[in-house]
C-alpha positions in Angstrom: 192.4 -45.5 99.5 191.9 -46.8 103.4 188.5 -46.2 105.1 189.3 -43.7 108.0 187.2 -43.2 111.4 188.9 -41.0 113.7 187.8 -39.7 117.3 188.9 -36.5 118.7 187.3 -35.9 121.9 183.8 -35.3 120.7 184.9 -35.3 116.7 183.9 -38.2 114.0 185.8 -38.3 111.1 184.4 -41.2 108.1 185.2 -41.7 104.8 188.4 -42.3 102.7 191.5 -40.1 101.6 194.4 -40.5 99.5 196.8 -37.7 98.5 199.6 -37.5 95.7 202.2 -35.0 93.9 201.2 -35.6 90.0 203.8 -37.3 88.5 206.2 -36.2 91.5 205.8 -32.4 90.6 206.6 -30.4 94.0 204.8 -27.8 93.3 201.3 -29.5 93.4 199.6 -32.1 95.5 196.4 -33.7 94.5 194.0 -35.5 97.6 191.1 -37.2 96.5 188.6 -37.8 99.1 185.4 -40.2 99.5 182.0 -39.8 101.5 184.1 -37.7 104.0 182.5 -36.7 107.1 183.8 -33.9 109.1 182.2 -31.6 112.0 182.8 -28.0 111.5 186.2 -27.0 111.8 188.8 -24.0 110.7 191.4 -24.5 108.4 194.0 -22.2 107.2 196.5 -22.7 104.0 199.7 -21.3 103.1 199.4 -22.4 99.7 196.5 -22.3 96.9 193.9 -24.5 97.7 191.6 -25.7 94.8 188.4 -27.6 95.7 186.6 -30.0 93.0 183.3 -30.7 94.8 181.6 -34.3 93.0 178.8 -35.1 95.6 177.4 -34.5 98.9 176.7 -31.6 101.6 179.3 -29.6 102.7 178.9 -26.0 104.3 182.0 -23.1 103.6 182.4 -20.0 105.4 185.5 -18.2 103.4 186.0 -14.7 104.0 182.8 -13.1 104.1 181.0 -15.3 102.1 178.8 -18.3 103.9 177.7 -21.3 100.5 176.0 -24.4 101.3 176.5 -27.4 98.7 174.3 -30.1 97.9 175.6 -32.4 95.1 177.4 -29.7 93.7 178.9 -31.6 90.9 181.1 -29.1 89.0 181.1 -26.4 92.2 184.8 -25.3 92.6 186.5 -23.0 95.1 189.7 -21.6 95.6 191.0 -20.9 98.7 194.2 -18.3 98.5 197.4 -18.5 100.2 197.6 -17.1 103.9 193.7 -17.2 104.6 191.5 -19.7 107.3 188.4 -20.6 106.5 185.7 -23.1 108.0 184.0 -26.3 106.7 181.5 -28.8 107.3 180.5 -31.8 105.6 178.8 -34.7 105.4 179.5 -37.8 102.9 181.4 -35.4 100.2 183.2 -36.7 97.4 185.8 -34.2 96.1 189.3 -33.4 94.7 191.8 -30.8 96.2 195.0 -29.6 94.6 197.5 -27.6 96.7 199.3 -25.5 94.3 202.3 -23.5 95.2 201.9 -19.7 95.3 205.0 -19.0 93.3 204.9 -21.7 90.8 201.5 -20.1 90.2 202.7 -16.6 89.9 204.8 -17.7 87.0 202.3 -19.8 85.1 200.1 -16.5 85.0 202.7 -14.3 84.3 203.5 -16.8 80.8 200.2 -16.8 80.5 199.3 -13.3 80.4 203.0 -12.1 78.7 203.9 -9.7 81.7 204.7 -9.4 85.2 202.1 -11.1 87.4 200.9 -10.4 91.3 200.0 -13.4 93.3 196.4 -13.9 91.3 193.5 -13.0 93.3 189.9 -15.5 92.9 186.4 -14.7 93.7 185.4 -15.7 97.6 182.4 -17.3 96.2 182.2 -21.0 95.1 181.8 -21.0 90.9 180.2 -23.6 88.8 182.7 -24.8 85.6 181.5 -28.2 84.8 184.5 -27.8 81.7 186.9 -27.1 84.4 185.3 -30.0 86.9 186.3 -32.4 84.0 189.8 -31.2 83.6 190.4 -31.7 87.3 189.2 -35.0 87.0 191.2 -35.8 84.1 194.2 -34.1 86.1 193.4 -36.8 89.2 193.0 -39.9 86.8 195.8 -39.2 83.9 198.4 -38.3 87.1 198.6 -41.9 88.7 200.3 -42.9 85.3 203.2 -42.1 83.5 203.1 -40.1 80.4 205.7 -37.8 78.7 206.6 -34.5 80.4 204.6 -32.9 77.0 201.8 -34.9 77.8 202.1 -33.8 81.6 202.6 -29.8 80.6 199.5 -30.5 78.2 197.1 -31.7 81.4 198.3 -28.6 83.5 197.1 -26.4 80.7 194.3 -27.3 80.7 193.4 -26.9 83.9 195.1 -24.0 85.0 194.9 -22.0 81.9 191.0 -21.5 82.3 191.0 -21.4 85.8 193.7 -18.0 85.1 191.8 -16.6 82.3 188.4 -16.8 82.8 187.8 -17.1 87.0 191.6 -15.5 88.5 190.4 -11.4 89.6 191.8 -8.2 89.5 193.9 -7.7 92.5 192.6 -3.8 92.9 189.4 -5.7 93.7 190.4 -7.1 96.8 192.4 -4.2 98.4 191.4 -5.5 101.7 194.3 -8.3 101.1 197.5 -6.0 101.1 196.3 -3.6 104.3 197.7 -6.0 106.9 197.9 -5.0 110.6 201.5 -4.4 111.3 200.9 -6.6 114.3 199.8 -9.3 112.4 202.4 -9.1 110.0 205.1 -9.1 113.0 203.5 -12.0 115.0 203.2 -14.0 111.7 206.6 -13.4 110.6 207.8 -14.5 114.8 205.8 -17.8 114.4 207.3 -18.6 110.8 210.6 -18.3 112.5 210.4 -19.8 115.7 207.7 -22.7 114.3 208.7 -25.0 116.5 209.9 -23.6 119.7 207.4 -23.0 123.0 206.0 -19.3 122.8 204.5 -17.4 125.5 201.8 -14.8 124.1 203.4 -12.2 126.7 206.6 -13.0 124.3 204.3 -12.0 121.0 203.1 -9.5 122.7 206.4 -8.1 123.5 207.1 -8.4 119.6 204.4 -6.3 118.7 204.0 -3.6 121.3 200.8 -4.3 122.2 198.9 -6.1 125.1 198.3 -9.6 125.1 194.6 -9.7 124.8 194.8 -6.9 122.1 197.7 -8.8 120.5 195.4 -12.1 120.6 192.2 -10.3 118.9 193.6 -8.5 116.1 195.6 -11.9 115.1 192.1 -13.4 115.5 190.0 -11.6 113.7 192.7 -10.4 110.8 194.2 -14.5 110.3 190.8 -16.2 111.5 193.0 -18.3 114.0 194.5 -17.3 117.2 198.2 -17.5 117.5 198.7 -21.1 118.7 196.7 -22.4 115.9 198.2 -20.8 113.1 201.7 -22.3 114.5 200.2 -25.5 114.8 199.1 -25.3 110.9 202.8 -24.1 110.1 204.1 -27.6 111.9 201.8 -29.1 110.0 202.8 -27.9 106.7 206.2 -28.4 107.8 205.5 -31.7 108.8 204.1 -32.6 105.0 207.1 -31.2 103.1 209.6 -33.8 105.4 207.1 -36.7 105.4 207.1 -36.2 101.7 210.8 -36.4 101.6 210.9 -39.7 103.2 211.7 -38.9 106.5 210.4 -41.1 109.3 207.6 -40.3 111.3 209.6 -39.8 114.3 212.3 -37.7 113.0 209.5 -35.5 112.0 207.8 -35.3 115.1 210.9 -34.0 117.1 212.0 -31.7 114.5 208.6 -30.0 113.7 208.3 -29.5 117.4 205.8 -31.6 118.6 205.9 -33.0 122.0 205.9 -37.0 121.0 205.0 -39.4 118.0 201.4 -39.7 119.6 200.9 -36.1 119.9 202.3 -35.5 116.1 200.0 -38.6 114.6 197.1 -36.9 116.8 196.8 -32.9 115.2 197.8 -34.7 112.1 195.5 -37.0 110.8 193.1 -34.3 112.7 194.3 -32.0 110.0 194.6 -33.7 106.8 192.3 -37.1 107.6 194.9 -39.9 107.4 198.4 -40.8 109.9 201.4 -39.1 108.4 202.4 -43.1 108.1 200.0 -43.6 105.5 200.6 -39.7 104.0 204.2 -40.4 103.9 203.4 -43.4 101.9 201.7 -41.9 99.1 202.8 -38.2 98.7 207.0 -39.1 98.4 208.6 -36.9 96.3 211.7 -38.6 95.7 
């Protein structure tokens, strides 16, 4: 792992990241992270997000629900597909596993022996040391190779827990599926036209709706306004073709940023290292 400091106007990034695919599987990525500091911030994910904490003080506000950690060894969180959340922290040692909504999906519907929803997890950290280890044991076991039954065995025991005794009943988050029309329409625009130049006015033509209206629903439904969340879909876009080997460059110009230096900047903003060193260590081929 490299030691990162990075300066963003008045943001101070410290500590050391590395992120990987276990054994190559697209599906998941894996980041582990060192004594990260980073000031308060909003993220959004389009896939699960799983967060081991180890040490440290970090500070979550997800959904509704505001936690506080201190030295949480054993404190995980899950962070579902399509939401923002924000986050604080000072010297925190964690893991993080990305996990793709649809690879998911089918694990819990072998798991459960039927036809399975996206699975739905509490908005609340929850403290599974058992589960803490496995992750660990994921992170560790994953940087070596071992036999695909070896690899399926690992994944079990991680995920088959984390499905059976934390996953929810979707019927108690009916808040989830009652989208705004609007937001729907704008979000489904941006996923098309990612990398293009948008006008709100043109969003707002989209949706019917004023641009100020427009610009507050998609706030306070997506927790990001509209030129974020199409920044965070460059981003993720910008992963899957690093991943793939493609050079930096390339990847700047067709994720639609305006120049290398611009790309580098909102990256290593984003995920704490320079798509250089990311495209390094996550390739998937």
């Amino acid at each position: 792992m490299r030691p990162l400091e990075a300066r963003e106007g008045r943001e101070v990034h410290k500590g050391s990241i590395t992120a990987w695919r276990p054994w190559r599987l697209k599906p998941l990525e894996l980041f582990q992270a060192g004594a990260v500091s980073i000031p308060s911030c909003q993220r959004f994910t389009q896939e699960y997000l799983l967060i081991c904490m180890q040490s440290g003080a970090a500070h979550h506000q997800y959904r509704n629900t505001r936690v506080n950690h201190q030295d949480g060894d054993g404190t995980l969180l899950v962070i579902e597909p399509g939401e923002s959340w924000t986050c604080h922290s000072k010297d925190c040692t964690f893991h993080g596993l990305f996990i793709d909504p649809a690879w998911l999906q089918r694990l819990a519907t072998e798991l459960f022996h039927r036809e399975q929803s996206l699975p739905h997890f509490p908005s609340h950290p929850f403290f599974d040391p058992s589960l803490s280890r496995a992750m660990r044991d994921l992170a560790r076991g994953s940087l070596a190779p071992v036999s695909r039954l070896q690899q399926e065995e690992m994944l079990l025991h991680l995920f088959a827990p984390l499905l059976l005794s934390h996953a929810e009943n979707a019927e108690a988050l009916p808040q989830l599926g009652r989208e705004h029309p609007a937001v729907r329409c704008t979000k489904e625009y941006l996923q098309a036209h990612y990398t293009e130049e948008i006008a709100l006015q043109e969003l707002a033509k989209e949706t019917h709706l004023s641009p100020f209206h427009l610009s507050r629903i998609f706030r306070q439904a997506v927790g990001l306004p509209p030129h974020a969340y199409q920044m965070q879909l460059r981003l993720a876009r910008a992963k899957t073709l690093l991943a793939q080997g493609f050079d930096v460059s390339y990847v700047a110009h067709e994720t639609g940023f305006f120049d290398q230096t611009h790309f580098t900047r909102h990256f290593k903003r984003r995920y704490l290292m320079t798509p250089g060193i990311y495209r390094k260590t996550a390739r998937l081929y």
